[in-house]
C-alpha positions, -999 to 999 in steps of 0.1 A, spaced: 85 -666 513 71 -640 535 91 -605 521 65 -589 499 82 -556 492 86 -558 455 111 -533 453 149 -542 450 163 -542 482 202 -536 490 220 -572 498 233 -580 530 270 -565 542 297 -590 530 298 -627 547 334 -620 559 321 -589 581 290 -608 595 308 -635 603 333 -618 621 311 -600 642 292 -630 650 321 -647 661 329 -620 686 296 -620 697 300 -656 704 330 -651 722 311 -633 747 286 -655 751 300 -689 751 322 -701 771 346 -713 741 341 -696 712 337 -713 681 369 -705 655 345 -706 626 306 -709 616 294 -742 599 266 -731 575 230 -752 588 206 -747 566 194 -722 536 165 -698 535 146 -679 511 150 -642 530 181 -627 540 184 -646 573 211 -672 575 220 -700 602 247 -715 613 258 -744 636 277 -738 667 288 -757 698 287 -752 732 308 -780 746 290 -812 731 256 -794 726 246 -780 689 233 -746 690 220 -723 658 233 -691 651 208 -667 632 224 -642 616 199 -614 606 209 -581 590 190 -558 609 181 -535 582 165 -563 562 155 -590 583 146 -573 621 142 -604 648 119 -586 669 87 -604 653 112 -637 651 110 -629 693 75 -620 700 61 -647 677 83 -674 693 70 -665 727 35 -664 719 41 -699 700 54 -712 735 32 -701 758 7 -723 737 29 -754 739 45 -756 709 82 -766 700 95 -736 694 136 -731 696 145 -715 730 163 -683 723 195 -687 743 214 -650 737 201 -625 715 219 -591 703 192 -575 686 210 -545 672 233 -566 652 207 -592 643 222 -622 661 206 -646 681 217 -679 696 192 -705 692 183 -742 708 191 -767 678 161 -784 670 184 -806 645 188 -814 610 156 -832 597 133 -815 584 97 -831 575 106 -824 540 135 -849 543 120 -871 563 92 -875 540 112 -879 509 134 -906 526 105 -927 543 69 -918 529 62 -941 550 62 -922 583 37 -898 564 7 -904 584 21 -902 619 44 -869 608 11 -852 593 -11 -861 623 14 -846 646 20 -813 624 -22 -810 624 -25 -815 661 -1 -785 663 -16 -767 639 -49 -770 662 -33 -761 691 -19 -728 672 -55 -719 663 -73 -728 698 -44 -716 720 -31 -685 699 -67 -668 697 -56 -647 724 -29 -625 702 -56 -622 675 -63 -588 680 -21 -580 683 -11 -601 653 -10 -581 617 -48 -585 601 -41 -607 567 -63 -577 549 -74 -574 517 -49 -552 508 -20 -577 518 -40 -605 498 -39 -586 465 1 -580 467 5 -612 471 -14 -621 441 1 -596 425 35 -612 425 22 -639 403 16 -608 374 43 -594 382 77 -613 387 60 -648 372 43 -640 341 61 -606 337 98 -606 347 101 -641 343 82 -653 314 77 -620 295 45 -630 288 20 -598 266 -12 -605 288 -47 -601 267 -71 -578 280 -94 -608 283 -66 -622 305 -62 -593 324 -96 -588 334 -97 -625 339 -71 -624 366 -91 -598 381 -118 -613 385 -102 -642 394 -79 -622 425 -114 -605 435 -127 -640 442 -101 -656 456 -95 -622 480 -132 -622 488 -133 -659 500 -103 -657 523 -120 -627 543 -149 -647 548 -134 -674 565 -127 -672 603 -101 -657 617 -70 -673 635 -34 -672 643 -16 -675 607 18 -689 608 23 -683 573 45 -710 558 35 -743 578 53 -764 553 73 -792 552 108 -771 554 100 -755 582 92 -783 607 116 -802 619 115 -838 633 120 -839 668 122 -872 692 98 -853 718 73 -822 709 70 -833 677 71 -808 650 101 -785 657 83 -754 643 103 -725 626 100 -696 604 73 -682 624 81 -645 621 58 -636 595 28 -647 615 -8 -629 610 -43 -630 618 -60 -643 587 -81 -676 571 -85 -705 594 -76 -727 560 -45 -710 553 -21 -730 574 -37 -763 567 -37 -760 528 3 -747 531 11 -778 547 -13 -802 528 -6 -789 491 32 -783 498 52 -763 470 82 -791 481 60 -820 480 32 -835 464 11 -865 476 -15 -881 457 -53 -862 460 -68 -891 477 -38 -888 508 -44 -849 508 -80 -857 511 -74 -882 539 -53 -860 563 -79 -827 557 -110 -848 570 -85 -859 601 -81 -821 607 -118 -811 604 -126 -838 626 -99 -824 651 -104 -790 648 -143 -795 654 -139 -813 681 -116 -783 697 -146 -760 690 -130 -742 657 -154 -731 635 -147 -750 604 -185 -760 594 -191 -787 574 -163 -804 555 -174 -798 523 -179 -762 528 -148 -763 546 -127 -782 512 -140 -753 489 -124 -728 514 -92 -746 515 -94 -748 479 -97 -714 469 -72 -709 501 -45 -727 482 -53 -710 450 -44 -680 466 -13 -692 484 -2 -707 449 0 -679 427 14 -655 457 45 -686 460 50 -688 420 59 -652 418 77 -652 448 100 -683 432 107 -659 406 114 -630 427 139 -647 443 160 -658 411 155 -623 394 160 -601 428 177 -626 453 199 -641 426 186 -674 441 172 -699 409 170 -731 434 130 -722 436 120 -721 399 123 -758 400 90 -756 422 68 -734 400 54 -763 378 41 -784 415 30 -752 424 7 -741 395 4 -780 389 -23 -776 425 -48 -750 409 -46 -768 371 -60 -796 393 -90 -782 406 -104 -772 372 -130 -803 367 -143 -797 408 -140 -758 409 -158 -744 374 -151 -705 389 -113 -717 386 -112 -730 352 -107 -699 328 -75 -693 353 -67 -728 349 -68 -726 312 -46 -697 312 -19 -718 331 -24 -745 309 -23 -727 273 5 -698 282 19 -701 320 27 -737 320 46 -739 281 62 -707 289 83 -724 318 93 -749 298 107 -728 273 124 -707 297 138 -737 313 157 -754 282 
């Protein structure tokens, strides 16, 4: 979810010629070389993965395209991530001019599937994802001034893919002048709140498809690459108010005090908690709009449609705050009256 470049970008060379370069890679690298690549898992960027074996032990194939998906942040980031302590895949071979690397296997359950087959593990998954999460803001403040500043300027393109590819490629929907300087308005506030908030080390999409469920080290942390420096909510809301999954307000509630409590007690500046709630709320409203556009991005660009599926959770978050959060409800009536019938239309 990370790719903000809103221009149309050329797809990646043909499977057959990836694979086949990856294979002889592999053959260099392994000691037996697997005949062919087992497809492990999707992703919503050009980057694809594939399951390989080294005698009896799994191993993940990233396959990159260099031109559109560089690893070299995938690298830097996952070092920084394990000199904190957190369960980060081991990079085992890497080719960075052809966009290969050979990864540790961190295995196929992802807290997304976890959590739909057991809700019941829910508190003991969360409470280890937010004790990593607070470990990734205490530990990674040392790479603050190295990581990319989440900026103003990033903050509004991001927003602006809600505009853009939601209500304008997708939905085709005239906006008012009333609604355009509502949106406005509504971006400036939004912008303005997250560059108030302290800074910390960002992973960006702390979600429950990219953590994995691991026996030891629990989570197995991935898609890392697009880390920043930017809102100390940021991280917590993504994984909280999930685009994937949904859990009832009271839960969400629950699991935020648990990480103000931790996170206070680790010396984070997160103030009071209910100063603290408003910032994760606006937070999310941010991180909300800049996911439905992307959603649509990826069917109209990407050729992807899985995501649309996701839009109505999605906006279904900032509807939701319109009785606590009166500076959200003329947005919130907009999703209600146009955004909201609009999908389903498009989606009969």
């Amino acid at each position: 979810m990370a790719q903000l470049m809103t221009t149309f970008n050329a797809p990646p060379e043909p499977q057959d010629l990836r694979q086949t370069a990856a294979l002889a890679w592999l053959a260099a690298v392994l000691p037996v070389a697997p005949a062919v690549l087992v497809p492990a898992s999707g992703d919503a960027s050009f980057r694809r993965y594939f399951r390989v074996f080294d005698g009896e032990r799994p191993l993940i194939l990233m396959d990159a395209p260099p031109d559109l998906e560089p690893v070299d942040n995938f690298l830097r980031v996952a070092r920084w991530l394990a000199a904190c302590g957190l369960h980060v895949p081991a990079v085992l071979a890497e080719e960075r001019a052809a966009g290969f690397l050979l990864l540790e296997d961190l295995g196929s359950t992802s807290y997304f599937d976890a959590l739909k087959a057991s809700p019941a593990r829910a508190d003991a998954l969360y409470g280890d994802a937010l004790d990593a999460l607070v470990t990734l803001q205490v530990a990674g403040h040392r790479w603050l001034d190295v990581l990319p500043p989440y900026d103003a300027a990033l903050l509004d393109r991001e927003m602006e893919l809600f505009r853009a590819w939601l209500c304008g490629r997708h939905l085709a929907l005239a906006l008012t002048a009333g609604e355009e300087k509502m949106l406005a308005r509504t971006f400036a506030l939004l912008r303005d709140a997250a560059l108030a908030q302290p800074r910390v080390f960002v992973h960006r999409d702390y979600h429950s498809r990219n953590l994995m469920v691991c026996a030891g080290a629990n989570p197995g942390i991935l898609d890392f690459q697009d880390a920043v420096a930017g809102p100390l909510a940021y991280d917590v809301v993504s994984l909280l108010k999930d685009c994937y999954l949904c859990w009832p307000p009271a839960e969400r509630a629950r699991w935020i005090a648990r990480y103000h409590a931790t996170a206070a007690g680790q010396g984070l500046p997160v103030g009071d908690l209910e100063a603290f709630m408003q910032a994760l709320d606006l937070m999310g409203v941010q991180r909300h709009l800049k996911a439905a556009g992307i959603f649509a991005r990826l069917w109209h660009r990407d050729g992807k449609p899985g995501y649309l599926a996701d839009i109505p959770t999605t906006l279904g978050y900032i509807v939701e705050l319109a009785a606590d959060r009166p500076e959200l409800a003329p947005l919130a009536e907009f999703l209600s009256a146009r955004v909201v019938p609009a999908l389903a239309e498009a989606g009969r």
